[in-house]
TIVEXPA-499501 format. One record per residue: residue number from 1; residue in one letter; chain; z negated, x negated, y of N, C-alpha, C, CB in turn. Coordinates in steps of 0.2 Angstrom, whole numbers. Glycine has a CB too. Layout:
N
resi	resn	chain	n_up	n_east	n_north	ca_up	ca_east	ca_north	c_up	c_east	c_north	cb_up	cb_east	cb_north
NUM	A	A	Z	X	Y	Z	X	Y	Z	X	Y	Z	X	Y;
...
This chain:
305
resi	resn	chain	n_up	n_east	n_north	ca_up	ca_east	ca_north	c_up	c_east	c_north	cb_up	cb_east	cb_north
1	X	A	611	415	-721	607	417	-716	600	419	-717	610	422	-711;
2	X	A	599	423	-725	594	426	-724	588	419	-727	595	433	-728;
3	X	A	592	418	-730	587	410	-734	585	406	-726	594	403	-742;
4	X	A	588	406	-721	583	402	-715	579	404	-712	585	400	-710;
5	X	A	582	411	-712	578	414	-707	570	415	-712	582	422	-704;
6	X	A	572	416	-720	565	416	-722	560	408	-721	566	418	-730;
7	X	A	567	402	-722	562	396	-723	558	395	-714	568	387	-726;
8	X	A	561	398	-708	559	396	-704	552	401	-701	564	394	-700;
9	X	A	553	408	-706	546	412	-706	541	405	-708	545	419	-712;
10	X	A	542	407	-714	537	400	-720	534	396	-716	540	395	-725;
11	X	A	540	391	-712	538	385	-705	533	388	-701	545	383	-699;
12	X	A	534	393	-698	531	395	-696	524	395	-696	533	397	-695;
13	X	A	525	400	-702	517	404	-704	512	398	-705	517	409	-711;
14	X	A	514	392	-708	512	388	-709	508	382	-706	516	387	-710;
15	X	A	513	381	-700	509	377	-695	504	382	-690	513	372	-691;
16	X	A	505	387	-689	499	393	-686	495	393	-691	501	401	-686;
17	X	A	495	391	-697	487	394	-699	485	387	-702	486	402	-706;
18	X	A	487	382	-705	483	375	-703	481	375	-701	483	371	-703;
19	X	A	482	373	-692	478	373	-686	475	365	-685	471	380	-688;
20	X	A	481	362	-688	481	354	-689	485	352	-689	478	350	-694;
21	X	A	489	344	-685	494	342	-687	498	339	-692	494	339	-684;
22	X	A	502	342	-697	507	341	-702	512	337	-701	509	345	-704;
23	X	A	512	332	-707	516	329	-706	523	330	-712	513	323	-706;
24	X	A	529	327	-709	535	333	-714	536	332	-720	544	334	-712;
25	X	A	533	327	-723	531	324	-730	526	332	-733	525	316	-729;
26	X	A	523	331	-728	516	340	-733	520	345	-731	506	342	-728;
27	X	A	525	346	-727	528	352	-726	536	352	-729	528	354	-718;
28	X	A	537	347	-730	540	346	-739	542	348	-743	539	344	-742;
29	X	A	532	348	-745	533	349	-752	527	356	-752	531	340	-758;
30	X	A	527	358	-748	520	364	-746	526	370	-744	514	361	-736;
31	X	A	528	370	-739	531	376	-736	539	377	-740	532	375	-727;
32	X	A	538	382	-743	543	386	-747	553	384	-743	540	396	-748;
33	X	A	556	385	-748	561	383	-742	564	376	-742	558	384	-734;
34	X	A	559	371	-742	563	364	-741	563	360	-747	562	360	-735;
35	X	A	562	363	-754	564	361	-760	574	355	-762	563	368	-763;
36	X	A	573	352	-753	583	348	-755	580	344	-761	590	340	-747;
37	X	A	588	343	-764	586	339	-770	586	329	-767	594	342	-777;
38	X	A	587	328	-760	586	322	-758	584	320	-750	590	319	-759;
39	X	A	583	316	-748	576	315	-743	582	316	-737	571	305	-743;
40	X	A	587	313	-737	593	316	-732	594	322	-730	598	314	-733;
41	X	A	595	326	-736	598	333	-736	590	336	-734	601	336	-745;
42	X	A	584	336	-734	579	337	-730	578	337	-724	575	333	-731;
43	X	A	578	331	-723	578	327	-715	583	332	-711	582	318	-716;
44	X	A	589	334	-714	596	336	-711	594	345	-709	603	334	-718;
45	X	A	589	347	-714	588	355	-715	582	354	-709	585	359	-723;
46	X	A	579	350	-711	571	349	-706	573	349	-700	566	341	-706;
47	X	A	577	347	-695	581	344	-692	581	351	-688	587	340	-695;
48	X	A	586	354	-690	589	360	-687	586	364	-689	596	361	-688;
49	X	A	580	363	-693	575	369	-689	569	369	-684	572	373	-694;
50	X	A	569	364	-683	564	361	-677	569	365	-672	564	351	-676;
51	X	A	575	362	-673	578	362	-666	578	371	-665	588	357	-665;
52	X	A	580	373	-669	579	383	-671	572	384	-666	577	386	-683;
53	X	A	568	383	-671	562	386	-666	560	385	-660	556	384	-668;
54	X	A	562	379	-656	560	378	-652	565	381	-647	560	371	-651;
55	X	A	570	383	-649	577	387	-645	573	393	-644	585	388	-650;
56	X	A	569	398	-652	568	402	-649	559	403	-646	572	406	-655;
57	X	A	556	397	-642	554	396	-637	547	393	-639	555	401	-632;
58	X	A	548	392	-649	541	391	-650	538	384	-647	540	391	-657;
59	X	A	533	382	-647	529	374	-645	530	371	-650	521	374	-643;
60	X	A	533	366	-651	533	362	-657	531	354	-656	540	363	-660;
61	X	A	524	353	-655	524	346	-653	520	342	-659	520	345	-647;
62	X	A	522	335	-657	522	329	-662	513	326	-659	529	322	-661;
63	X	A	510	325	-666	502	321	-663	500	318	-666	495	325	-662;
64	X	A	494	313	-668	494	310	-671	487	314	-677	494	304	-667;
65	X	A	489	313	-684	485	317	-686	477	315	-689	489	319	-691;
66	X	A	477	309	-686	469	308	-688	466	301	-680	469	303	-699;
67	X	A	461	302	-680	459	296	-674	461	290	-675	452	294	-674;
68	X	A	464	288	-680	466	279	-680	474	282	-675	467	274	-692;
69	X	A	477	288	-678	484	286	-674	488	284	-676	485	283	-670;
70	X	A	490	283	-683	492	279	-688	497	284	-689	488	277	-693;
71	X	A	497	292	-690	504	295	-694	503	301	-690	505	295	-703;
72	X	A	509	303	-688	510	309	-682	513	314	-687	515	306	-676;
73	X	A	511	320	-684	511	328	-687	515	333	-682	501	332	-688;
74	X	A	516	339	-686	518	342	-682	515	348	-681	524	343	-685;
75	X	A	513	351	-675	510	356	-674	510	362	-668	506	355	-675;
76	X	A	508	367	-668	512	371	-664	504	374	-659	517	377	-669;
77	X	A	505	372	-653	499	372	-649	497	383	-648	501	366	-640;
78	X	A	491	383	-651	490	392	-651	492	393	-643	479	395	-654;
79	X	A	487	388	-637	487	389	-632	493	391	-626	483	386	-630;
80	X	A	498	389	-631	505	389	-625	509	396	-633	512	377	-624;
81	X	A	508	395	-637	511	402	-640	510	409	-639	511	402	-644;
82	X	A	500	409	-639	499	417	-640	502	419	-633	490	419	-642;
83	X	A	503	425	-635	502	431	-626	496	431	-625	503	440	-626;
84	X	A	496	431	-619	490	433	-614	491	442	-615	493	430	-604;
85	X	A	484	445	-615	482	452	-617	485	454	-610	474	455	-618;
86	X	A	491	459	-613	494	461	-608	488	468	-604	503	464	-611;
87	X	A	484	469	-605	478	473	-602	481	479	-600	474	469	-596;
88	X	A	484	483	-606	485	491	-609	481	495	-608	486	493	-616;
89	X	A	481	498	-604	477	505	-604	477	510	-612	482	511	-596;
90	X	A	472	514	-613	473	518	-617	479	523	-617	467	522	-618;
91	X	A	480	524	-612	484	530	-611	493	525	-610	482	535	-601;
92	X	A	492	520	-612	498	517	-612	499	513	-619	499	514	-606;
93	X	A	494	511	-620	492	509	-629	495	517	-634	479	508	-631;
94	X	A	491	522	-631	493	528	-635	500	530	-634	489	533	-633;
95	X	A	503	529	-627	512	531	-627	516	526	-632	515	529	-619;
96	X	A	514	519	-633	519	514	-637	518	516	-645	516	505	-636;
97	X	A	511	520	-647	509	520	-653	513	527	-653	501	519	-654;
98	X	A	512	532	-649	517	539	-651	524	535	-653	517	546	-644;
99	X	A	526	533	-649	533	528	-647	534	527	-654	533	520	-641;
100	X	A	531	521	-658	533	519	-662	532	522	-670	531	514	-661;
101	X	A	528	529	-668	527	533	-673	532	539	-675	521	535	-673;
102	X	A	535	540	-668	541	547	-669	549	545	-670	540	552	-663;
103	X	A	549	538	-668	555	535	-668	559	530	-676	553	530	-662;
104	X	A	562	532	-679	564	527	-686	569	526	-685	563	528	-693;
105	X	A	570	521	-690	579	520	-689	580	519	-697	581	511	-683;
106	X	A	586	522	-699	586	524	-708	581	527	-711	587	519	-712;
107	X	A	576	530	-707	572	534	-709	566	531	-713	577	539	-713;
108	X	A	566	522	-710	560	519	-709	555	517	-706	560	516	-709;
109	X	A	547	519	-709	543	519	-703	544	514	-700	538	518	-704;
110	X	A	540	515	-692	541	506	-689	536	502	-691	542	504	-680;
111	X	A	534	496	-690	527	492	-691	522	493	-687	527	486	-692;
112	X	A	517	493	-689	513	495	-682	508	489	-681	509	502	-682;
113	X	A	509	483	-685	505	477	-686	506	475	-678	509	471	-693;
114	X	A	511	475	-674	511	472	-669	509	475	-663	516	471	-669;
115	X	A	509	482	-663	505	485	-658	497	487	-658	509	491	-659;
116	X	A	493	484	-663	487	484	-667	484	478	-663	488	482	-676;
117	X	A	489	474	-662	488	466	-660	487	467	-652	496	459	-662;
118	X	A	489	473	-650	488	474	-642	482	477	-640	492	478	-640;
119	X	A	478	479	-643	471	481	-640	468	485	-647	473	486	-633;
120	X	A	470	485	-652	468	487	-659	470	494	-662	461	487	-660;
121	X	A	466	495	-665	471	504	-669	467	509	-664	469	507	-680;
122	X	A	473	515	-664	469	520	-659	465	526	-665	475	524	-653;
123	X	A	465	530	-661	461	536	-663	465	541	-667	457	541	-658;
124	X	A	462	544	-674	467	546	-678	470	553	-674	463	547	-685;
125	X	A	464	555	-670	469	562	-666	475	560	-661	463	567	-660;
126	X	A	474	553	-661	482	552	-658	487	551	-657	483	551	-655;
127	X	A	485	552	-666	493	552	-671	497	557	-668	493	554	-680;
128	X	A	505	557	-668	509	563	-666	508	564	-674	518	562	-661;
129	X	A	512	571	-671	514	576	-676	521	575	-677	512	582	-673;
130	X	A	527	573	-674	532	574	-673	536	566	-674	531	577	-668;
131	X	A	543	569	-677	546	562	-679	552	562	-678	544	560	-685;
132	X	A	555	558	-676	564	558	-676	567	550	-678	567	561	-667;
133	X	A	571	556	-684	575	549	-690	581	548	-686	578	552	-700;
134	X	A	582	542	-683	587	539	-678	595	537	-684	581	530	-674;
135	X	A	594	541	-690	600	540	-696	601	534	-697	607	543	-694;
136	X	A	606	535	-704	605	527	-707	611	524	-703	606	526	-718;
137	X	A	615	517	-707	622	516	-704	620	513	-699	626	521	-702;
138	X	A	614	507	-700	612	505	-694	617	498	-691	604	503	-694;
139	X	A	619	495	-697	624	490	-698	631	493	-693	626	489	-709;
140	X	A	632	498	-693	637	500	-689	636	501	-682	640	505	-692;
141	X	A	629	505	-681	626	505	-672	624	499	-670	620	510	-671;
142	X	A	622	494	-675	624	486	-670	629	483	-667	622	481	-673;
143	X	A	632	486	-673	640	485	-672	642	487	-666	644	488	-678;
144	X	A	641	493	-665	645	496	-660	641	494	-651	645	506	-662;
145	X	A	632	495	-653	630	492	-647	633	486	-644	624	492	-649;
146	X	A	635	482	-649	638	475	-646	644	477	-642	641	470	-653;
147	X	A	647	482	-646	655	481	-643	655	485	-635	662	486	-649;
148	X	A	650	488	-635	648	492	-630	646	487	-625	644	497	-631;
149	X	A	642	484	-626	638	477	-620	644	472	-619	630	470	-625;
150	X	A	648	472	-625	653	465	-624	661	468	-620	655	461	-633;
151	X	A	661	474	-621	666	478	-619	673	475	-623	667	477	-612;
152	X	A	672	476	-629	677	476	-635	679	483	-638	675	471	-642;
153	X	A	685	483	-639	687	489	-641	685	489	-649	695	488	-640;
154	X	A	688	494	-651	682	496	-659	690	501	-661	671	501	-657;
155	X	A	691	501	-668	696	503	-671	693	509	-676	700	498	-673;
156	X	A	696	513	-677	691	517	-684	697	522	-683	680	520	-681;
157	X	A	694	526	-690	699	532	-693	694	537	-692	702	532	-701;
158	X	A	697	545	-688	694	550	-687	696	555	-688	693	551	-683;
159	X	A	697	561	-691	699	566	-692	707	565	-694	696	569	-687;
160	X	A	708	560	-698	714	558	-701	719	556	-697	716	562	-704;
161	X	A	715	554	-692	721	549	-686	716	541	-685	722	555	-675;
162	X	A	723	535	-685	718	529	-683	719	532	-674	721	520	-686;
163	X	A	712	528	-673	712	527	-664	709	519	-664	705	534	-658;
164	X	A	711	519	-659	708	512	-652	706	515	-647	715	506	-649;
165	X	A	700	514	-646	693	515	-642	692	511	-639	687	516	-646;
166	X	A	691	511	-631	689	509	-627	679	510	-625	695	510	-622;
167	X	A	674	510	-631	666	512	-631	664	510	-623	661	507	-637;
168	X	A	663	516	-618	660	516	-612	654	516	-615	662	520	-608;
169	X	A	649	519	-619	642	520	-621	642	522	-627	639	526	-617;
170	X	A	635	521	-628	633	524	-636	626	527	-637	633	517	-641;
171	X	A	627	533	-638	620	536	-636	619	541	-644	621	542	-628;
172	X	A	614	542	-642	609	547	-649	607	553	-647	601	545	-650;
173	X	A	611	560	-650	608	566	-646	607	570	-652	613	570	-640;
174	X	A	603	574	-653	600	580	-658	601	577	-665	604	588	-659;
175	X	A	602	570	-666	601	568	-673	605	564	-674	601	573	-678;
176	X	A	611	564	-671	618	559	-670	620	554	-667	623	562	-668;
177	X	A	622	550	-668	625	543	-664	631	546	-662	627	536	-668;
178	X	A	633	545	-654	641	547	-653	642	540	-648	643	557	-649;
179	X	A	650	538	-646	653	534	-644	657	538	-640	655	530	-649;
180	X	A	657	535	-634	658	539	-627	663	534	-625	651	541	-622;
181	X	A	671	536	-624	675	530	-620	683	533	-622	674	520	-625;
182	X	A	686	533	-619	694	533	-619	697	529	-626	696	530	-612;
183	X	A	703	533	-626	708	529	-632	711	525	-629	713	533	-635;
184	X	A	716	519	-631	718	514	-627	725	520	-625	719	506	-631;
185	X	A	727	518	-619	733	521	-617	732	528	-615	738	520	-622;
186	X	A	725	529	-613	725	536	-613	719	537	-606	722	539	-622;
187	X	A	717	538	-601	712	538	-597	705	546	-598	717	539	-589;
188	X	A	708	549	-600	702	555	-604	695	552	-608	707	559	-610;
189	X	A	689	553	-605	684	550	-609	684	556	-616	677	549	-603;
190	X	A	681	554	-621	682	559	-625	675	556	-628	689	558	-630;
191	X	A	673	558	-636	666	557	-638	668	559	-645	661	562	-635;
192	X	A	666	553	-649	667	553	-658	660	552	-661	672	546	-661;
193	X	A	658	555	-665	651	554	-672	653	550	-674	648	559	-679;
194	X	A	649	543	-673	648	537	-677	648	541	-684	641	533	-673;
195	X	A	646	546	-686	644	547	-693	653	550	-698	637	554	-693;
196	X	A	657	552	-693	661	556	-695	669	549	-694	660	566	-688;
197	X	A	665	541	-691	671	537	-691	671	533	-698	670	532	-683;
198	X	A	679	532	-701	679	528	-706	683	523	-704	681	530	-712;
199	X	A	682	515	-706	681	510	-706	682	506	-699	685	509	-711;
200	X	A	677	507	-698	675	504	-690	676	498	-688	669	504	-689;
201	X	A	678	495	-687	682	489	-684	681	484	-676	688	492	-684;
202	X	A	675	482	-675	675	477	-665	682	473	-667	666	468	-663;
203	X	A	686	474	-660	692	469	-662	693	467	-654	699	471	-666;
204	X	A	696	459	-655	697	455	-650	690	452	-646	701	458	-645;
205	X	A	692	449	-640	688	443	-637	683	449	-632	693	436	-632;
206	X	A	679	447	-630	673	450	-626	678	450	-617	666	443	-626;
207	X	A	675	459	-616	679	459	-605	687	462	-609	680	448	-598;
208	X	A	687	465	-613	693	468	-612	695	475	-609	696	468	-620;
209	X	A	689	478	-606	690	484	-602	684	483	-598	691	491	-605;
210	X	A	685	486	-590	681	488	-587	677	496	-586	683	485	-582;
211	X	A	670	495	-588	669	504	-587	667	504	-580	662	507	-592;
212	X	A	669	512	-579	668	514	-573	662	513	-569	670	521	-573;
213	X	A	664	511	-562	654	510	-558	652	517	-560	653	510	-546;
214	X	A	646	516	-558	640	523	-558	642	528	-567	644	530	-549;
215	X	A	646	521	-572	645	530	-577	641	532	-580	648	531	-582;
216	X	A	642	534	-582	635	539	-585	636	543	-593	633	547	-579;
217	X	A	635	539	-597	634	540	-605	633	547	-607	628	536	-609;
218	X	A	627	546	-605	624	553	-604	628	563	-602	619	551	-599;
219	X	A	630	561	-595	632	565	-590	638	566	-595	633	563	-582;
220	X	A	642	560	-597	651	562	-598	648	564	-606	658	553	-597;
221	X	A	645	563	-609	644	566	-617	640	573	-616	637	561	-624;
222	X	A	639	576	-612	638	581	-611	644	587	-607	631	580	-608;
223	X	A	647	583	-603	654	587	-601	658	587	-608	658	583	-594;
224	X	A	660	582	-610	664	582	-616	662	587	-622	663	576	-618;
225	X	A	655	585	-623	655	589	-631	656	596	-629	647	588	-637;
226	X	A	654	599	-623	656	607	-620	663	610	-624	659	607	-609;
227	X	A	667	605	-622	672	606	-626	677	603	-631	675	607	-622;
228	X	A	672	598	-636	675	593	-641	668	594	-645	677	585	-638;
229	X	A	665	601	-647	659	601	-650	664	599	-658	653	608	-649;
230	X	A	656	604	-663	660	603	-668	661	609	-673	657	597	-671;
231	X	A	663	614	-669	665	619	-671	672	621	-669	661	622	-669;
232	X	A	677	624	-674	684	624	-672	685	632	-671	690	621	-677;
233	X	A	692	634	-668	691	640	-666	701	639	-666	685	642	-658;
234	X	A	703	645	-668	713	644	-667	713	651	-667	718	640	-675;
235	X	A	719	650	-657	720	652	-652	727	654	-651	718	649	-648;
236	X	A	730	660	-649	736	661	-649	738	663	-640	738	667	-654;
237	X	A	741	658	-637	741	658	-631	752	660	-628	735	650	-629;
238	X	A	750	664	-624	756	666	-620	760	659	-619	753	669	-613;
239	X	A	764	656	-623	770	652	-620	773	649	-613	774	655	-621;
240	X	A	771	654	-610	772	651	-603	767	650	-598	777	655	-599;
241	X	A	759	651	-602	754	647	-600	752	642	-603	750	649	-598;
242	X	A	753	641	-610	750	637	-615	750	629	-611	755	637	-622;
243	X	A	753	626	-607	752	621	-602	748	621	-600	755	621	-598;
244	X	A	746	626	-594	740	627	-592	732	627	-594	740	632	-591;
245	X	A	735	633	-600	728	634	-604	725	627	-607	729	639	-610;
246	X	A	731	624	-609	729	617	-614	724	611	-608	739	611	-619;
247	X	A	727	612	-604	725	608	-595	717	609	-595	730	613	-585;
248	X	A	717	618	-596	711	616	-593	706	617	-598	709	620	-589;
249	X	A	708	615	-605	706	613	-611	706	607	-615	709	616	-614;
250	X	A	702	602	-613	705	595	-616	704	595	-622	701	590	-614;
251	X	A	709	591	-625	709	591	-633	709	596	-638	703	589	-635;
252	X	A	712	601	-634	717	607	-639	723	603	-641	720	615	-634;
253	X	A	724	606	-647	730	604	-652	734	608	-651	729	603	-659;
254	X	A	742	607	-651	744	612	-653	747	612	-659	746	613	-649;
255	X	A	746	616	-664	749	619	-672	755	621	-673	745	625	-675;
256	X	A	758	624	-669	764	629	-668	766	629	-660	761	636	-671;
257	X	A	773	631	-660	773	634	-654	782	640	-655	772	626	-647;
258	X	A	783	644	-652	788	649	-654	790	651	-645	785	656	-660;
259	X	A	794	652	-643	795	653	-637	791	659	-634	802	654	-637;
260	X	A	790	663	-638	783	670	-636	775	667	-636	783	678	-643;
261	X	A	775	664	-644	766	661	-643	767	653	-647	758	668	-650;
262	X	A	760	651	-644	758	645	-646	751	642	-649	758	643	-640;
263	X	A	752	641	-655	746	642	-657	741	636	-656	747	645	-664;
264	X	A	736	636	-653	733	629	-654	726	631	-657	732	624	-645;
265	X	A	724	625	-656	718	625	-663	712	618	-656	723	618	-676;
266	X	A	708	621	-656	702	620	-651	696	617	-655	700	627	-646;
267	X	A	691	615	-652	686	611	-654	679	614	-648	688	603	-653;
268	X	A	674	616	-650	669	619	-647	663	617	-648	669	625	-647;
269	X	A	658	618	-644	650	619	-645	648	627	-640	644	612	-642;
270	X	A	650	625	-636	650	632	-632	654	637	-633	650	631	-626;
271	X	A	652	644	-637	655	648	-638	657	653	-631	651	651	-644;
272	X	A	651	654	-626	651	656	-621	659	654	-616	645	653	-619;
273	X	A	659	649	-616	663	644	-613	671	647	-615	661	636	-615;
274	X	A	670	647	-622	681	650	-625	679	655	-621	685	654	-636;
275	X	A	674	659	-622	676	668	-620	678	668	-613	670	674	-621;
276	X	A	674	661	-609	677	663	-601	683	658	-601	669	660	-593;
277	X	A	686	656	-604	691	653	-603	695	657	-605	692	647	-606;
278	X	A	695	661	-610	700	665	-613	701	670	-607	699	668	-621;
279	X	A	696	673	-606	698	678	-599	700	676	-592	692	683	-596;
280	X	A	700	671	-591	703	667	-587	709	669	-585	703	661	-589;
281	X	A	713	670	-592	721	671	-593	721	680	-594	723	666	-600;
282	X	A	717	684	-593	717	691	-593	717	691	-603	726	695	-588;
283	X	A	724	696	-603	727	696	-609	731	693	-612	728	699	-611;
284	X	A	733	685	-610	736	682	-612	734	675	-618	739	681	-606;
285	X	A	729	677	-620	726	670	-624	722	676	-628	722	662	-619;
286	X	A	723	677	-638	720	678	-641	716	675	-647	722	680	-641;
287	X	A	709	675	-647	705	671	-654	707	674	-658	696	669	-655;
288	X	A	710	671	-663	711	672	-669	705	670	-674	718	670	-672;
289	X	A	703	664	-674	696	664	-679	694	660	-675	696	662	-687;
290	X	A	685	658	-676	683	664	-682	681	669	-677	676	663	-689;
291	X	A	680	675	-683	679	682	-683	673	683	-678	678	685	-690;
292	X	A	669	679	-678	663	679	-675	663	679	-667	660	673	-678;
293	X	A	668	674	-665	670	672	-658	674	677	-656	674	667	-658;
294	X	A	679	679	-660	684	685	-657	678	692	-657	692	687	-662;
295	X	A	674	692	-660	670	700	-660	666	697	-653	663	703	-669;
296	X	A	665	692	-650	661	692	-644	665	692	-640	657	686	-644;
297	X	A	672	689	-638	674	690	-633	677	699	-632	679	684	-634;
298	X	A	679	701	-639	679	710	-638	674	712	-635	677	714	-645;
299	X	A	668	710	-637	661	714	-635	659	711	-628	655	712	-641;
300	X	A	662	706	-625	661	704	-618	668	711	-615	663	692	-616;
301	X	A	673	711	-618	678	714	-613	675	721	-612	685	713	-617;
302	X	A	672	725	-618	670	730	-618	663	730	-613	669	731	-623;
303	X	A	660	725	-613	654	725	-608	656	729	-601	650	716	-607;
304	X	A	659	724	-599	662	722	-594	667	730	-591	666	716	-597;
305	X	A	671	731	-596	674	737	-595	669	744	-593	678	739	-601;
C-alpha cells in the first residue's frame, strides 16, 4: 500500500507541474513507480491508477498533445482541480493556524504547507504559545475511531481481566484517550485509557450495537471517571450495607467479605466525593487507605462536629 500511494503522489506531482499533455510512454519511463518489468504489467498498474485518482475526484483528461492530433496525453486540467480561495478572514486564518500549531498527534508537528496555501503565512506575534501532544498509539485511535463510527465491538486486556466493549465514544481529556461504552452483557457505561488497554482487538461485521439517542461522550466520561478515576482507595464497609454502598458506587470490587465487614477496593478521582459517600452511611463504612483520604474524611468529621 505504501509503494501506491507513493507511485500515485509521483502521478500526480507530475502531471501538475508539466502543465502539458503526457503521454503514458513518458510517464513510463519519467515518473518513479512504474519501472514493470513488461508493457502489460504497466498498462495493468497504469490502469488502476488512473481509475484511483479519478475516484479520489482528480480531473484526469485525455488531449491531443501537439496541433497535428496525432498522439494523445494525459493531463490533469489546473481549472477544475485547484480550490477556489475560500476568502479567510485574518481572524480565522489565525484560528486554523493556532489550531494547527497547538494540536499534534505523537507529538508531531502538523504541516503547515497547506494552511500557507490559504492566504499565506501570518504574523510571527500570532504564533501560540501553547501546545498539546494528542499521545502516540495513533495506529490504535484509528483503530478505535473506526470501531466507534462502525459500531464494532473491540476486545482488549485491562487491568488483568479480558473485556468485550461495546465503544459508544472516544474522546481526549487532560492528555488521554479514553473509550466510553458498556461491557457486552452488561448495561453500565464505564470508561477505559486507551493507554492502560493490551492487545486491542475491532471484531466482527459493522451495526453490532446501537448507541443510545442524545449520548453524550463527553457528559457520560465525566460522570464516570467521578467515580472510575485513577486513583484506588480500600474500604471497610458494614455487611449489611455493603449492597447498598457498592449500588451507589459503581465499579467497587469486592476483596473480602466476613459476615461483620466487607472489604472492597474502589476507584477515584474525586477525593471529595468518598468522603460524602462514606458519611452517607454515618459510621458504618471505614477508609483504610490511603492515609491521606482517611486523614480528610477525619478532618471533615471533626470540622463538622
Amino acid at each position: 500500500m505504501h509503494n501506491v500511494i507513493e507511485r500515485i503522489l509521483n502521478l500526480l506531482a507530475f502531471l501538475l507541474t508539466v502543465n502539458r499533455p503526457v503521454t503514458a510512454e513518458e510517464i513510463r519511463f519519467t515518473v518513479k513507480g512504474y519501472d514493470q518489468p513488461s508493457d502489460e504489467a504497466f498498462r495493468r498498474t497504469f490502469e488502476r491508477d488512473k481509475d484511483l485518482l479519478r475516484s479520489l475526484g482528480v480531473p484526469l483528461d485525455m488531449t491531443a498533445t501537439d496541433i497535428w492530433e496525432v498522439e494523445l496525453g494525459y493531463v490533469v486540467p489546473t481549472e477544475d482541480y485547484i480550490l477556489d480561495d475560500p476568502g479567510l478572514t485574518e481572524e480565522e486564518r489565525s484560528a486554523l493556524f493556532f489550531a494547527a500549531q497547538a494540536v499534534k498527534f505523537g507529538g508531531q508537528p502538523t504541516e503547515m504547507g497547506a494552511l500557507f496555501k490559504l492566504g499565506g503565512s501570518l504574523s510571527p506575534l500570532t504564533s501560540p504559545v501553547v501546545g498539546a501532544d494528542l499521545g502516540p498509539g495513533l495506529d490504535v485511535v484509528g483503530s478505535l475511531f473506526g470501531a466507534v463510527s462502525e459500531r464494532r465491538r473491540i476486545t482488549f486486556d485491562y487491568r488483568g481481566k479480558a473485556r468485550v466493549v461495546y465503544p459508544y465514544g472516544l474522546l481526549h481529556r487532560k492528555g488521554r484517550w479514553y473509550v466510553v461504552g458498556p461491557e457486552k452483557g452488561d448495561s453500565v457505561t464505564k470508561a477505559f485509557r486507551v493507554d492502560r488497554m493490551g492487545a486491542m482487538t475491532v471484531k466482527g461485521d459493522p451495526g453490532q450495537f446501537k448507541r443510545p439517542r442524545r449520548f453524550d461522550p463527553s457528559a457520560a466520561l465525566s460522570e464516570v471517571t467521578a467515580v472510575q478515576g485513577d486513583q484506588e482507595a480500600i474500604v471497610n464497609v458494614d455487611s449489611e450495607i455493603a449492597s447498598v454502598a457498592m449500588a451507589r458506587w459503581p465499579f467497587a470490587e469486592q476483596v473480602e467479605s466476613t459476615e461483620d465487614v466487607t472489604i472492597l477496593r474502589i476507584r477515584y478521582d474525586d477525593a471529595l466525593r468518598v468522603v460524602q459517600w462514606a458519611l452517607s452511611f454515618d459510621d458504618r463504612i471505614e477508609i483504610v487507605s490511603p492515609g491521606a483520604l482517611r486523614d480528610r474524611l477525619v478532618a471533615h468529621v471533626e470540622h463538622v462536629a
